[in-house]
N, C-alpha and C positions, 0 to 999 in steps of 0.2 A: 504494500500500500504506500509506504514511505517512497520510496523509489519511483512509484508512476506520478506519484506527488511531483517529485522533484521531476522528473522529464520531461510531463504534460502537463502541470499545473499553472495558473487555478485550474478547479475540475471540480464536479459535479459529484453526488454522492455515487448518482447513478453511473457515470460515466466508470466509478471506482467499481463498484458492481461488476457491470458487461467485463474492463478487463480481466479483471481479475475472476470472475465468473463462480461469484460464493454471493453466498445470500445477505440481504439487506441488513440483519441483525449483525453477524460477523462484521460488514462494511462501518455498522455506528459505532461497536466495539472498539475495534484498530482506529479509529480516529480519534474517537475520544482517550485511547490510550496516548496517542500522540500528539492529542491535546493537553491532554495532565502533565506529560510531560516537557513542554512547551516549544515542540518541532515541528506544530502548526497552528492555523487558527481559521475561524472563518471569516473570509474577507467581506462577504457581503450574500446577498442573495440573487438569482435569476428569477426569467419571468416566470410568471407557476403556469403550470399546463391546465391548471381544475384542484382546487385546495392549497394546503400550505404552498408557499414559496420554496424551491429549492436553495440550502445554502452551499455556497459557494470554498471549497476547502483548498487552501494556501500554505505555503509555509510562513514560518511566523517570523517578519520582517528582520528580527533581532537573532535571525539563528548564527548566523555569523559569518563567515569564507575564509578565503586564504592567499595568501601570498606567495609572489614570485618574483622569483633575479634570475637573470643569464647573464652569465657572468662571462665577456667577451674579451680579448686580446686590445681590443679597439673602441667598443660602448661596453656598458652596464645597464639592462632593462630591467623595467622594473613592472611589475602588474598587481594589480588587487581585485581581485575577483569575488561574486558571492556564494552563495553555498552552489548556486544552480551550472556555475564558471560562468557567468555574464562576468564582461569586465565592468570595472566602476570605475579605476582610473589608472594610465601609463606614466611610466615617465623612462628618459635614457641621460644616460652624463660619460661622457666619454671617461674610461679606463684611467684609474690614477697611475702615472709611470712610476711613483716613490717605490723604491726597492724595501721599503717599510711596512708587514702587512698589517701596521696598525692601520696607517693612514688607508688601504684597500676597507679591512673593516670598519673604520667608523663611515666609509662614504655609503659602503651597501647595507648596514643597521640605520645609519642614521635617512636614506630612501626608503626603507621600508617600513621604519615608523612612521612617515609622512604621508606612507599610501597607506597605513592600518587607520585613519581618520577616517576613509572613508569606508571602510567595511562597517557595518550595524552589526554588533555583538560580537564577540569573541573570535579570534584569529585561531582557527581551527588545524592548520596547515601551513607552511613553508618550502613550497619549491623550489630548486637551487638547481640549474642547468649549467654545466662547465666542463670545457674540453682539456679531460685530465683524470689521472689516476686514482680510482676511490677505492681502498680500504674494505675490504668487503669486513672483514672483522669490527674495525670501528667508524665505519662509512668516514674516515680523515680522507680528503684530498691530500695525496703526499705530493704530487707531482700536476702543474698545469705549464706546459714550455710556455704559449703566450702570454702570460700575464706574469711578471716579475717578483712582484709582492707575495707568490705562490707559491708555499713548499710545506709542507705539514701542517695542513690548517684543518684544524677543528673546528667544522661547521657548527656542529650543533652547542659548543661553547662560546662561538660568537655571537650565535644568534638565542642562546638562551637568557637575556630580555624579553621572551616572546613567551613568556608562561609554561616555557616546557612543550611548546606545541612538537607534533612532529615534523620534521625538516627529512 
């Protein structure tokens, strides 16, 4: 139910019905479970066909998204996206050439706390694109040739300001 939520939503109770193809009771159950726990809401109602109005089920504006950097030889992008990946807002800053990887990380912490503004609720996620060597043990980048500032970096300790999300 969550899921048709999220790929065809808004939607109808009914329309959750047809796909899913289980009965009207089951259908108010699973919503209202994911009502209580606050991963959707109803946004409003449609026109009624004969009796109540049908309401109309959403997720719930504040469920949150997640972020992303591409981490390039020559730009640095950046996106914030919401739960559904609609983007909400980009930005790019060409690659810091300081052989220092402080200065690389505060430029890509400090762009993507300026795109978690625009996300509504909680940063769910941190995606990190970069051509270069990961760690399968402790997902470290040991090695990226294009980017200078680049040699045993611990993603997930740079970017843990971010509530522990996962990166």
């Amino acid at each position: 139910t969550f899921e048709m939520i999220c790929r065809e939503g808004p939607v109808l109770r009914r329309a959750l019905k047809r796909a899913i193809g289980t009965s009207p009771s089951t259908i108010t159950t699973c919503v209202q479970e994911l009502r209580e726990r606050g991963f959707v809401v109803e946004s409003g109602v449609a026109a009624s066909t004969g009796g109540r109005p049908p309401r109309i089920i959403d997720l719930a504006p504040d469920l949150g998204g997640v972020l992303a950097a591409d981490v390039g030889g020559i730009n640095l992008r950046f996106a914030a996206a919401d739960i559904r990946g609609r983007i909400l807002a980009r930005s790019s800053l060409p690659t810091p050439t300081a052989r220092e990887p402080e200065h690389l990380r505060r430029t890509i912490v400090t762009s993507l706390e300026e795109l978690r503004g625009t996300i509504e609720g909680p940063v769910r996620a941190i995606a990190v694109s970069i051509a270069g060597i990961v760690s399968p043990e402790n997902h470290a980048v040991s090695l990226a040739v294009n980017i200078p500032a680049w040699q045993d970096v611990d993603l997930e300790e740079w970017l843990a300001g971010f509530d522990a999300v996962p990166v």
